[in-house]
C-alpha angles and dihedrals in degrees: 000000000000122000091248082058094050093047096050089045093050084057115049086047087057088050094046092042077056091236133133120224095255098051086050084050099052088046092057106033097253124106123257080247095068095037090056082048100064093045088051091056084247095116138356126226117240121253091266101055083046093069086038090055091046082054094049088035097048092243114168089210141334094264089063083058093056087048140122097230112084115208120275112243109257112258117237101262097048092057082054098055084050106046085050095054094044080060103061132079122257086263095057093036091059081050108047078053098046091053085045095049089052105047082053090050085046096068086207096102093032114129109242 
C-alpha cells in the first residue's frame, strides 16, 4: 500500500469513528498537525501509532486497516450512541458498557 493510500484510508476511518484530527491528536499524544500530516501522504505514523490509532479508530486489527473494505457510515442512531457515550464521565462510560455488554451476553437483543 502506498503512502497516498494510507493516508486516504486514515482518514476515512477518523471521519467514520466521528472524530476531528485534533481530538485524535489529543487522544494519542501527537498534535492535530501531525495527524493532518499522515492523511495528506506527508508523513507516515510508526508501527506503533498505527495499533494506537486501530484502538482510537475501532479497528479489530491492523490488517483490517490495510483492507479493501472501507468503513460503513455510522447510522443515526449509532452516532448517537456515540456521541452520547463520548459525553459522559469515565464512571458513566464503564457503566453504559457494562449495560451494553450485558444486553449483548444476554441473547435476548441479538439479530437472527
Amino acid at each position: 500500500m502506498s503512502r497516498i493510500e494510507l493516508a486516504a484510508r486514515l482518514k476515512k476511518y477518523r471521519e467514520a469513528a466521528g472524530l476531528t484530527i485534533y481530538e485524535v491528536g489529543q487522544r494519542i499524544g501527537k498534535s492535530g498537525k501531525t495527524v493532518s500530516a499522515w492523511e495528506c501522504g506527508r508523513g507516515q505514523p510508526d508501527a506503533d501509532m498505527l495499533l494506537t490509532l486501530c484502538d482510537v479508530y475501532g479497528i479489530q486489527s491492523i490488517s483490517d486497516l490495510y483492507g479493501s473494505t472501507p468503513p460503513s457510515p455510522l447510522l443515526f442512531d449509532e452516532q448517537e450512541l456515540l456521541d452520547a457515550y463520548r459525553s459522559m464521565n469515565a464512571e458513566g462510560q464503564a457503566a453504559a458498557l457494562a449495560a451494553v455488554r450485558g444486553l449483548a451476553a444476554s441473547g435476548l437483543y441479538r439479530i437472527g
